[in-house]
DRENBAFI-35767 format. One record per residue: residue in three letters; y, x, z of N, C-alpha, C in turn. Coordinates in pm, whole numbers, plus 50000, padded with zeros to 5 digits. Atoms other than C-alpha are relative to their C-alpha. Layout:
N
resn:n.yy:n.xx:n.zz:ca.yy:ca.xx:ca.zz:c.yy:c.xx:c.zz
ALA:Y:X:Z:Y:X:Z:Y:X:Z
...
END
This chain:
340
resn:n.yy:n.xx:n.zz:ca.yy:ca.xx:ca.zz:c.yy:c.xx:c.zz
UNK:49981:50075:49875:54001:42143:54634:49870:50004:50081
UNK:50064:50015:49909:53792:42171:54924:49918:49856:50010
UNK:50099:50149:49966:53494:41911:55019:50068:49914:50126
UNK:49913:50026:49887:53651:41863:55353:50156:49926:49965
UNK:49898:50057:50032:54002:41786:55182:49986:49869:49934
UNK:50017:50088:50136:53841:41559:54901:49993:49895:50076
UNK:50050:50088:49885:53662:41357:55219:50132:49953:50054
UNK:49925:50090:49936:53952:41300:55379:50137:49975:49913
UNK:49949:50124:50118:54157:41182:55087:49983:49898:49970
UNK:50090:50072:49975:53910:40978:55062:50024:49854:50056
UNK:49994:50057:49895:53936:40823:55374:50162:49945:50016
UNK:49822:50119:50015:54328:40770:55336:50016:49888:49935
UNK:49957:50106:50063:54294:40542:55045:49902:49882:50029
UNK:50113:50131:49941:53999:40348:55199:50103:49932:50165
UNK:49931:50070:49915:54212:40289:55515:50174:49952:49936
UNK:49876:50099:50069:54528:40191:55280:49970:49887:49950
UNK:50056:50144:50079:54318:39975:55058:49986:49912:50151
UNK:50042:50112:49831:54216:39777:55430:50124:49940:50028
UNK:49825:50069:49939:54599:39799:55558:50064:49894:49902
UNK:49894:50103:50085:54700:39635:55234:49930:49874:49990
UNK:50069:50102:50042:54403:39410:55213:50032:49875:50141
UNK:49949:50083:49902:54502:39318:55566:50120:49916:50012
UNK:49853:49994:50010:54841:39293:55488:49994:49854:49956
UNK:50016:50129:50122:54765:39038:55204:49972:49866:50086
UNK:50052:50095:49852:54569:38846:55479:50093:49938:50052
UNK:49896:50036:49929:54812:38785:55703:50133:49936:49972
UNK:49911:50117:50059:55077:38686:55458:49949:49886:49919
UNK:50057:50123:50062:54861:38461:55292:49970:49904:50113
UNK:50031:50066:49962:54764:38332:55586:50122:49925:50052
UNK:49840:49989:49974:55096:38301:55720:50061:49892:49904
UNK:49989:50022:50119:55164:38109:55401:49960:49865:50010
UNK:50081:50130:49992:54907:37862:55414:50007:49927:50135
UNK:49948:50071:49839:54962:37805:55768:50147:49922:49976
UNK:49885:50035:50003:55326:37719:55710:49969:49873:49890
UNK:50061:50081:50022:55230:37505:55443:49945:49906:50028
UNK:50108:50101:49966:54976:37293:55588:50085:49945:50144
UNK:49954:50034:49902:55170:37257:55896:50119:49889:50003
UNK:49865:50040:50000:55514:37172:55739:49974:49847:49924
UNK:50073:50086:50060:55313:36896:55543:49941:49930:50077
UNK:50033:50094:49892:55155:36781:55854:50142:49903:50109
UNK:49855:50011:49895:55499:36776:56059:50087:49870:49919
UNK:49923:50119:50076:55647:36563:55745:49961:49867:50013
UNK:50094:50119:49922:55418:36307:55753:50044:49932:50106
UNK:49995:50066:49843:55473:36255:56134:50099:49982:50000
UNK:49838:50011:49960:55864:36252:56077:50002:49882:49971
UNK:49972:50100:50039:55979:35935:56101:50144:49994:50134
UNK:49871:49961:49903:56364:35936:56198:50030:49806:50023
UNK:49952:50118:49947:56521:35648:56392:50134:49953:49929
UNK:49940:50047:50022:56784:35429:56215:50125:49996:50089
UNK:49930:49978:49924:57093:35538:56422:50133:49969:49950
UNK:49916:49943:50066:57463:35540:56327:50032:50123:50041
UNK:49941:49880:50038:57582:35890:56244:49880:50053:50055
UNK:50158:49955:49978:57205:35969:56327:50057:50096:50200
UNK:50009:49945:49904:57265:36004:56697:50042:49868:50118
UNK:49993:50083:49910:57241:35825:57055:50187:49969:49986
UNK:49892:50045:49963:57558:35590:57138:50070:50027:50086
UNK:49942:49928:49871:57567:35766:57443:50033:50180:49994
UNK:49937:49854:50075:57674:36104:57254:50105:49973:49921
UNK:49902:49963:50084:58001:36176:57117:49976:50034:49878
UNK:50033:49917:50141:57878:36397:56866:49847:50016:49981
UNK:50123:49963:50039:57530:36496:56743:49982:50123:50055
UNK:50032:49838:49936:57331:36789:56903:49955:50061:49863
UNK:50101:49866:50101:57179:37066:56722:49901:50058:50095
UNK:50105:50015:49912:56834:37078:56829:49955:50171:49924
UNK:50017:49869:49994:56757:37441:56914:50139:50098:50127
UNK:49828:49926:49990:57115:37543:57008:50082:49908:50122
UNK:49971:50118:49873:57196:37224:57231:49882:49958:50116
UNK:50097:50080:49886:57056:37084:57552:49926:49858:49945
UNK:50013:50124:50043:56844:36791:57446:49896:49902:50095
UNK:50104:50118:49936:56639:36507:57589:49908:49896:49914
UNK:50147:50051:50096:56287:36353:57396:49908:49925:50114
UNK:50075:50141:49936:56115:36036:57512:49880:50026:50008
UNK:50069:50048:50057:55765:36066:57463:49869:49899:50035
UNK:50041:50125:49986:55615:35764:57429:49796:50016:50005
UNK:50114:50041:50037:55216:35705:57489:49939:49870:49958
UNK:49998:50133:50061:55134:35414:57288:49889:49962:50012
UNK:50127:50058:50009:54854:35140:57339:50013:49862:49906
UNK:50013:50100:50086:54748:34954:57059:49907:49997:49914
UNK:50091:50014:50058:54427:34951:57018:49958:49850:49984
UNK:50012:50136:50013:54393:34576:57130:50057:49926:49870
UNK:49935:50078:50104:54592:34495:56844:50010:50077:49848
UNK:50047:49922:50094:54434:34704:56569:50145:50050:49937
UNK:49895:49932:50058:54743:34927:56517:50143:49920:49991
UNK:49886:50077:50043:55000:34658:56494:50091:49995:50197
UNK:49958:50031:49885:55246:34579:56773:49958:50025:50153
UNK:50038:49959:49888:55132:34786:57043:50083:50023:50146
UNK:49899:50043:49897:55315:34852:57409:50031:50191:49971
UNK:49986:49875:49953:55444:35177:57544:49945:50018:50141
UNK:50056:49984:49850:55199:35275:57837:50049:50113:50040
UNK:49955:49880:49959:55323:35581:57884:50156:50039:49969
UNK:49897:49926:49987:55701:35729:57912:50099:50110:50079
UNK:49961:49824:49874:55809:36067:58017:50175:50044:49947
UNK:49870:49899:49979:56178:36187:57960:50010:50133:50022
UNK:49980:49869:50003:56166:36544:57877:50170:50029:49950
UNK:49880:49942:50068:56499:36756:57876:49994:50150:49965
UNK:49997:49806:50031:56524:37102:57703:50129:50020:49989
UNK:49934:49931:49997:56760:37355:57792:50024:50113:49950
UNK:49966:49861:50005:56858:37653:57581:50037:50087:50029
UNK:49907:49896:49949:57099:37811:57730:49923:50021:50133
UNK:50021:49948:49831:56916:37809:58099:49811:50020:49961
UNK:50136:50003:50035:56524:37764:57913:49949:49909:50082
UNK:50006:50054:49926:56515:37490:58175:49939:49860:49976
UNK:50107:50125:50075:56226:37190:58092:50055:49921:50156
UNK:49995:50097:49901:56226:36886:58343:49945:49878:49912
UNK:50072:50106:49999:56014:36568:58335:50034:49920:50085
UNK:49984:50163:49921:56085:36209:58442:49938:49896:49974
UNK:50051:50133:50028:55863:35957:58429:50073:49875:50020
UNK:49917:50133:50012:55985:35603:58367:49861:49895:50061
UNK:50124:50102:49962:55770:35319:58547:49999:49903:49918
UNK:49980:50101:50086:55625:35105:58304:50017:49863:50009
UNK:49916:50099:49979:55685:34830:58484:50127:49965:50078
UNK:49846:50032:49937:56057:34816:58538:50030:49896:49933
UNK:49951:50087:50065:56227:34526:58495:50101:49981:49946
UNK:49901:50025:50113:56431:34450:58194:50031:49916:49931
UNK:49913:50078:50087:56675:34278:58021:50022:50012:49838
UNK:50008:50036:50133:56613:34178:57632:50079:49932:49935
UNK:49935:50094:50036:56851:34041:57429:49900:49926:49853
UNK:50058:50083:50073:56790:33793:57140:49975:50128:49886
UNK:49987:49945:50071:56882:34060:56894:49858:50139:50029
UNK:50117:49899:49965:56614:34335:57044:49913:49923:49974
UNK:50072:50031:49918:56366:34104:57169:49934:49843:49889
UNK:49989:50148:50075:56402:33781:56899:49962:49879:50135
UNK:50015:50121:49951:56295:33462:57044:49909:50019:50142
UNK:50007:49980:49844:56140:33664:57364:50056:50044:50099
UNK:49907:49951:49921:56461:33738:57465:49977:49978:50180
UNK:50027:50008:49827:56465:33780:57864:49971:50107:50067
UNK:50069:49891:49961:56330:33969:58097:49867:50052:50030
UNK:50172:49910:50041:55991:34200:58052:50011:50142:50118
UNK:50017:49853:49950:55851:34510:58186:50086:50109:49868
UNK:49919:49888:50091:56034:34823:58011:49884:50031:49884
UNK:50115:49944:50062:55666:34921:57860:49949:49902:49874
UNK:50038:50141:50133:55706:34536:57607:50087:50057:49945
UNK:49897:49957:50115:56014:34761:57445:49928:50019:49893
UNK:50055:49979:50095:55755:34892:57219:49945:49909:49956
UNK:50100:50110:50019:55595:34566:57160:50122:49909:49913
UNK:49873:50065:50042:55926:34363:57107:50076:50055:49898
UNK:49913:49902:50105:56097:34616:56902:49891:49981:49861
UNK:50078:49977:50133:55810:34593:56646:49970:49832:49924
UNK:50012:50166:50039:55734:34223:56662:50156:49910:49929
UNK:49842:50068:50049:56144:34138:56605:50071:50086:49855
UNK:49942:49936:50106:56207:34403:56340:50078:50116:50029
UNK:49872:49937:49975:56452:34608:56566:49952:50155:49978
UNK:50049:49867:50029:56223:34921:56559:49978:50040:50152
UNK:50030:50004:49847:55946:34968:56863:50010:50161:50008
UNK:49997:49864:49979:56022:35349:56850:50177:50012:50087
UNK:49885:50023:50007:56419:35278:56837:50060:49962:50155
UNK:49982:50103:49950:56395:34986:57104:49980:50095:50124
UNK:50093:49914:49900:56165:35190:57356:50141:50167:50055
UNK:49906:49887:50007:56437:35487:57341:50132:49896:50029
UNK:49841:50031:49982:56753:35255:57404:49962:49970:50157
UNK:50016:50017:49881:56591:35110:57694:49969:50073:50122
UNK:50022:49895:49914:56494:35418:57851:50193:50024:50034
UNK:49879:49931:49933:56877:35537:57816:50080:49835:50035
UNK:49884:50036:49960:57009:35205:57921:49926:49954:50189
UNK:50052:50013:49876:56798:35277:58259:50031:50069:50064
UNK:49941:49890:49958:56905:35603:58294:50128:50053:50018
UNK:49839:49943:50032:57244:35631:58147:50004:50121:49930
UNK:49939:49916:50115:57170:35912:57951:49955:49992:49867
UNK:50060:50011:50109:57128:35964:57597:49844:50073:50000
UNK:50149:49999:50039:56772:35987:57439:50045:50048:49851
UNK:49953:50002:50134:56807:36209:57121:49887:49999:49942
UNK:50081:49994:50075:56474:36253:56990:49857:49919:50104
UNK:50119:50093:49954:56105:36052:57032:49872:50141:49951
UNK:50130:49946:50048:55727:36219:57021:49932:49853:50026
UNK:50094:50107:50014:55489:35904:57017:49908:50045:49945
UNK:50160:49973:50053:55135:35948:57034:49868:49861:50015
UNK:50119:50092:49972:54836:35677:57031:49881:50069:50115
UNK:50160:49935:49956:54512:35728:57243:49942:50077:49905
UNK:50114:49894:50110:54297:35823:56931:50088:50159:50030
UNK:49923:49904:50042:54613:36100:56872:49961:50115:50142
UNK:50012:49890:49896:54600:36215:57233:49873:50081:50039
UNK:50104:49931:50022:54229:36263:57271:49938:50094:49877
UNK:50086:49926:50115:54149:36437:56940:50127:50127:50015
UNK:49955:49876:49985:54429:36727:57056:49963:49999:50085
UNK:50105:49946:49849:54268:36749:57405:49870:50089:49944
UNK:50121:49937:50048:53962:36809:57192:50056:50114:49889
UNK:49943:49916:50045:54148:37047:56962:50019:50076:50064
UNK:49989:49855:49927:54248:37267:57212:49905:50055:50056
UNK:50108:49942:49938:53950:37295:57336:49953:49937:50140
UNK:50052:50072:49846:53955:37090:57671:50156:50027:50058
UNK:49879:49994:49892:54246:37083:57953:49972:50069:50128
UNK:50015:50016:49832:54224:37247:58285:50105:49979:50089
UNK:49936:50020:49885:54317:37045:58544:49979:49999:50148
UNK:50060:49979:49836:54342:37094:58926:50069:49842:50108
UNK:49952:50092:49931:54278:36790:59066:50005:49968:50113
UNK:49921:49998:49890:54428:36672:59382:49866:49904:50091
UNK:50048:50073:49927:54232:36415:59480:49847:49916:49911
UNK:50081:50074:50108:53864:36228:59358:50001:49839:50010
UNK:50008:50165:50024:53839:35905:59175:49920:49989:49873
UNK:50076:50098:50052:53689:35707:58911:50056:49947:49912
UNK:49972:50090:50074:53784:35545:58592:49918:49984:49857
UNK:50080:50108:50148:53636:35324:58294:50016:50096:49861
UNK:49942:49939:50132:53586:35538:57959:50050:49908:49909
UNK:49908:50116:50089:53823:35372:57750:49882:50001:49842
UNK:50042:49984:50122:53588:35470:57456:49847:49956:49989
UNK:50186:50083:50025:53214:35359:57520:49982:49894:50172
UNK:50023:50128:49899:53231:35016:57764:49893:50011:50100
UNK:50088:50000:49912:53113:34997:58061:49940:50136:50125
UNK:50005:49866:49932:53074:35430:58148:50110:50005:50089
UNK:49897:49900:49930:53272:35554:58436:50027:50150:49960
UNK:49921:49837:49999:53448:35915:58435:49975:50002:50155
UNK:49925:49950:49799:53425:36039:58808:50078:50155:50015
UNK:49914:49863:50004:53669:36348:58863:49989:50038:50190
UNK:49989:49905:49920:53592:36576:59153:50120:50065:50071
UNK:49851:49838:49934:53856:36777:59380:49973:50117:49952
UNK:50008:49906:50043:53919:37064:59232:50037:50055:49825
UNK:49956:49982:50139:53985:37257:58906:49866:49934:49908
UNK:50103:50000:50152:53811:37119:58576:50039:49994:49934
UNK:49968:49960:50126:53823:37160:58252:49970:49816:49926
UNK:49980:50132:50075:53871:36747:58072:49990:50052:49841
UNK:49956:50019:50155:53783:36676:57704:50088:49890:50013
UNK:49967:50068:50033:53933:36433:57550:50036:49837:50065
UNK:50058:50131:49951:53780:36122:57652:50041:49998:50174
UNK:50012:49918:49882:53836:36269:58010:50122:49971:50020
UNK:49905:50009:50042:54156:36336:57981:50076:49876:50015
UNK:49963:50168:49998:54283:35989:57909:49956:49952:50086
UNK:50062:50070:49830:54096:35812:58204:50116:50074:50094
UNK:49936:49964:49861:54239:36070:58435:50185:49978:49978
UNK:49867:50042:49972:54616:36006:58330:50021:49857:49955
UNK:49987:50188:49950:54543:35584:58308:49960:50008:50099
UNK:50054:50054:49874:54371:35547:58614:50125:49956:50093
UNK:49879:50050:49887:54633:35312:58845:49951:49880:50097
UNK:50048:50167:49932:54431:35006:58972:49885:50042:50131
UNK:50052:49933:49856:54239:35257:59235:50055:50056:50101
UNK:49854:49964:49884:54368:35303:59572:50028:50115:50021
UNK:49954:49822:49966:54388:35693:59533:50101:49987:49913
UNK:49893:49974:50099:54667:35617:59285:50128:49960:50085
UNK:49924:50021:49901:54895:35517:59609:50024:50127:50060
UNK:49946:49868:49943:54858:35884:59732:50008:50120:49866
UNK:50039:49898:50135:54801:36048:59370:50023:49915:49896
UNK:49962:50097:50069:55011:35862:59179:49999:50042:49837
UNK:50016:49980:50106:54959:35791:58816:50125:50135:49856
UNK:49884:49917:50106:55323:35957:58697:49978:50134:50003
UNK:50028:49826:49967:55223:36283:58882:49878:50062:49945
UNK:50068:49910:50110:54909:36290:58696:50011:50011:49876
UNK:49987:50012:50138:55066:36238:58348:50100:50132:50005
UNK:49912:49854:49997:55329:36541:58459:49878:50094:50019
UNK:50134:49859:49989:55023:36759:58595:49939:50035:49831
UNK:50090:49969:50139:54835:36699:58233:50111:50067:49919
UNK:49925:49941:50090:55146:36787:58044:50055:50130:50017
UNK:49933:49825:49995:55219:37114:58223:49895:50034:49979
UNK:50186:49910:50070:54819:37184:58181:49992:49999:49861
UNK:49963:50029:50136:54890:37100:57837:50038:50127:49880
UNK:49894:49868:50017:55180:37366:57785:49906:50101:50006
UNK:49999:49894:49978:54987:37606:57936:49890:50045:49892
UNK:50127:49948:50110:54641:37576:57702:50060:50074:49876
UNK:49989:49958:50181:54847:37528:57390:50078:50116:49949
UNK:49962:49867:49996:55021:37868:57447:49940:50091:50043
UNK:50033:49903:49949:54753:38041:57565:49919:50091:49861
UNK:50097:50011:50080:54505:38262:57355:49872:49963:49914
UNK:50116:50079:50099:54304:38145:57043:50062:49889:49948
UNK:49932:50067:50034:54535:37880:57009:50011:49914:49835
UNK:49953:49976:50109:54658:37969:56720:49893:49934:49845
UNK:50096:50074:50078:54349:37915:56504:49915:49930:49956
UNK:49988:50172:49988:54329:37553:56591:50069:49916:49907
UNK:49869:50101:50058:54633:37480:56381:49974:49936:49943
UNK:50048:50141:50077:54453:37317:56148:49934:49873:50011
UNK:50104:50174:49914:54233:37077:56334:50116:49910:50088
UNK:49874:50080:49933:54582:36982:56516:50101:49944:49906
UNK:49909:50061:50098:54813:36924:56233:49946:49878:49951
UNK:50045:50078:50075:54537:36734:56068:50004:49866:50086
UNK:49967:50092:49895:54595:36487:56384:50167:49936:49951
UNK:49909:50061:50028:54944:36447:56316:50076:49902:49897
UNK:49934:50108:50094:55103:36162:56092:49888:49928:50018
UNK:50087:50115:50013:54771:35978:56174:50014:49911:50095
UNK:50013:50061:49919:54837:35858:56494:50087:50066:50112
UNK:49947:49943:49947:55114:36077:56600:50189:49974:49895
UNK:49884:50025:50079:55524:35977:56499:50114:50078:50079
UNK:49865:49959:49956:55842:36152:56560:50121:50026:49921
UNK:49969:50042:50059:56165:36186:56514:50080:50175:49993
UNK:49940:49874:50031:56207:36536:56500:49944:50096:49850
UNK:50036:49890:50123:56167:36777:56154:49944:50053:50004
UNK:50058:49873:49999:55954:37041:56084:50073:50066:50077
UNK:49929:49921:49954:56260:37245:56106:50043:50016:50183
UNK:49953:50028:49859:56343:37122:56434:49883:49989:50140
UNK:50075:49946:49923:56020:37169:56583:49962:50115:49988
UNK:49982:49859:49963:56022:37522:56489:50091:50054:50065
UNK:49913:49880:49878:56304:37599:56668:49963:49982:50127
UNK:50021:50036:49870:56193:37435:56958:49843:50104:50038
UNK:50106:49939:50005:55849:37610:56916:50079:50133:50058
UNK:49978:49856:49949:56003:37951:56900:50076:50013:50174
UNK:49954:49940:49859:56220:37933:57230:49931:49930:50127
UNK:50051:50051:49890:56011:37744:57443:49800:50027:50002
UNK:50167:49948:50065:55641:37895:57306:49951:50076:50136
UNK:49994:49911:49885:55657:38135:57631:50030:49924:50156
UNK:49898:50102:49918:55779:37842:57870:49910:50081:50144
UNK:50114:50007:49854:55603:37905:58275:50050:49864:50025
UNK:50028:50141:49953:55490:37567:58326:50038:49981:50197
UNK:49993:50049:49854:55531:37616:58724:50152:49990:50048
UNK:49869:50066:49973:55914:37606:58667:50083:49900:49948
UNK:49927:50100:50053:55933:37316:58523:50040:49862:50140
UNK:49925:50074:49896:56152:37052:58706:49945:49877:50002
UNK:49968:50088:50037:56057:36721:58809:50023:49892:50042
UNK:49914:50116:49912:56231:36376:58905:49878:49882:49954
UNK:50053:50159:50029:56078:36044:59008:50119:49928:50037
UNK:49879:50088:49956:56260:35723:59048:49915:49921:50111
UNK:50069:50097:49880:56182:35517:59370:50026:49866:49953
UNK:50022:50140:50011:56151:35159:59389:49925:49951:50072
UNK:50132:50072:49952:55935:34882:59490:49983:49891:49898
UNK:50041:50140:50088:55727:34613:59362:50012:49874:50054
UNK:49988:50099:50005:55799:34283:59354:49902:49875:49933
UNK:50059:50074:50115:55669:33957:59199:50121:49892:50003
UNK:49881:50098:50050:55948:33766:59007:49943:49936:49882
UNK:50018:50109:50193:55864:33457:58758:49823:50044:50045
UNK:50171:49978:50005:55457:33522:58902:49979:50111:49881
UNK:50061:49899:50067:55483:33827:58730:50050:50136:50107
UNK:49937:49841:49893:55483:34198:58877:50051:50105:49918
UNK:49901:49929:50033:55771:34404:58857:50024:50171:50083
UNK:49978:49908:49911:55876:34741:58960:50147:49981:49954
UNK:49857:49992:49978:56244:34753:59095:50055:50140:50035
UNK:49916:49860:49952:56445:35077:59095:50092:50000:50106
UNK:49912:50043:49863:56617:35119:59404:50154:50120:49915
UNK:49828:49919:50078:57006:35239:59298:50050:50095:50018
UNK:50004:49840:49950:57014:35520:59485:49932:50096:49939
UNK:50081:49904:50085:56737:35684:59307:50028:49990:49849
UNK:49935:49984:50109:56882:35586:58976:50084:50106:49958
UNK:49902:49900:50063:57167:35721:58995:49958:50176:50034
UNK:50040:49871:50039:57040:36045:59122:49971:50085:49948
UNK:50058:49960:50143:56796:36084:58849:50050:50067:49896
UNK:49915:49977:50062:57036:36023:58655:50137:50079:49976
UNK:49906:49923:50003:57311:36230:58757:49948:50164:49973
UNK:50077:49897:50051:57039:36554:58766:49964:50040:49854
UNK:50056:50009:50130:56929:36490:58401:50132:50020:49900
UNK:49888:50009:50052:57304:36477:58319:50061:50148:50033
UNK:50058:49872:50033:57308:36831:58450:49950:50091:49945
UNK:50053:49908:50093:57075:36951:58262:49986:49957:49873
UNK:49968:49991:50143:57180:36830:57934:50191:50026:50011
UNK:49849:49938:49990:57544:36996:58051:50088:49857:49953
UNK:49895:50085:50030:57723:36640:58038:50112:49984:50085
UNK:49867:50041:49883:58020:36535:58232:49998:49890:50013
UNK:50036:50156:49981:58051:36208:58378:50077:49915:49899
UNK:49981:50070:50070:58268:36105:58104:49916:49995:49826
UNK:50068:49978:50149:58038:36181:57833:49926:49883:49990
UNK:50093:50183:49995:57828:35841:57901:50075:49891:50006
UNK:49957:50118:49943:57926:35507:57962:49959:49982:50117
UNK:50004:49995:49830:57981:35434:58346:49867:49877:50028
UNK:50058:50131:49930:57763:35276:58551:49836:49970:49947
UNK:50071:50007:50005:57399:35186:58538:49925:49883:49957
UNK:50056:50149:49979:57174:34830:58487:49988:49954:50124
UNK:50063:50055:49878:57055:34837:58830:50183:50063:50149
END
């Protein structure tokens, strides 16, 4: 055999040994990733006490992947109350569409006014802002994940099949996981770091890149008068399509572990592993600039020396009839008629 032949013999089994060593790699990693993930995802499952495990305002149960669905998710504050009985400051109404790939966002105002019964609400039965569901639901026993999700669909009229609920800590330590956010902001303002007393945040016009800490300020900020032309719901939709777009972009990927390790600590839902992989795979590719999205109008009031936001009925039902759309319902698939 030739020197020349021997050499590049050679050279075949040194680039096989690599391909296989790569090979190995990749399913191991592959492996351990799945693993560590599906172990993080369990943790965070925590399903809602339903009968036949599905909204009242569904006939039947979806199949999440395969059906149109709609997911609450809740931003929870409860640090004042060291983990216990916290509110819901935040609620967005996401609907996914398979069949059309069609996302849409609705913010819910957290102060709408609502009706508690004894059985939700125990002995504070009455009426509250929508954002004490999570507070009431936990303090009475009824379940502030549960509670927070009925009251959304008995505002909307449609069903609510699944919850994401995240805390502050939860939301800033994936801001900082991904690496930062860029957002393009509209307008400048000013708010209090929720995390070291006393610092402002100031945010610039223009694109920037938010950690964590950052982040949070810019989708609380509501008690400054730029939140009258740059309103708080439109910057909690802006962050969540800036959101989408990081956590699908490149590098991502080998974050997973500093993000999982977030979840079940300060992060609850009521969806599966399984059921956030399917959602992963068909919506992993999403373009954030066609996502859809509805506000509800209203005004504020003060009823009982407290302040309320009132949905005006017109914009209800609209909302609501769009969202009913895009989870392909018919008008008899709900119960008629609205609260307001």
């Amino acid at each position: 055999m030739s020197t020349q032949k021997a050499k590049s013999k050679k050279w075949k089994k040194r680039i096989i040994r690599i391909l296989l060593f790569l090979l190995i790699f990749v399913i191991g990693y592959g492996f351990y990733l799945f693993i560590h993930v599906y172990g993080a995802t369990k943790e965070a499952h925590v399903e809602i006490d339903r009968e036949e495990g599905k909204s009242e305002l569904r006939k039947e149960a979806v199949t999440i992947g395969d059906e149109p669905i709609s997911i609450l998710l809740i931003g929870v504050e409860d640090y004042e109350t060291n983990g216990q009985n916290g509110r819901a400051d935040t609620q967005i109404v996401v609907t996914l569409n398979p069949n059309t790939e069609q996302v849409t966002m609705t913010s819910v105002p957290r102060d709408t006014r609502m009706e508690f019964t004894e059985q939700e609400a125990g002995r504070y039965a009455g009426f509250h802002k929508i954002n004490a569901s999570y507070t009431y639901g936990s303090i009475s026993g009824y379940g502030e994940n549960k509670l927070t999700m009925e009251k959304a669909e008995e505002l909307l009229n449609i069903p609510i099949d699944e919850y994401v609920a995240v805390n502050f800590d939860g939301f800033r330590d994936i801001v900082d996981a991904l690496g930062g956010v860029t957002i393009d902001i509209k307008e400048p303002f000013w708010e209090k770091n929720f995390y070291i007393g006393g610092e402002r945040i100031y945010f610039d016009k223009g694109e920037s890149k938010l950690n964590g800490e950052e982040a949070l300020a810019f989708v609380r900020m509501r008690k400054r008068a730029v939140n009258n032309s740059y309103s708080r719901d439109e910057r909690q939709r802006q962050f969540i399509q800036a959101t989408i777009n990081q956590a699908i972009s490149t590098g991502t990927l080998f974050k997973i572990e500093e993000i999982t390790n977030i979840l079940g600590k300060n992060i609850t839902t009521s969806l599966s592993p399984k059921e956030l992989f399917h959602l992963q795979q068909i919506y992993s590719f999403i373009d954030t600039s066609d996502i859809k999205t509805f506000e509800i109008d209203g005004q504020d009031q003060i009823m009982d020396n407290i302040y309320y936001f009132i949905p005006a009925e017109d914009s209800i039902y609209y909302v609501a009839k769009q969202l009913k759309q895009e989870l392909e319902l018919q008008e008899d698939d709900t119960s008629e008629g609205s609260i307001y």
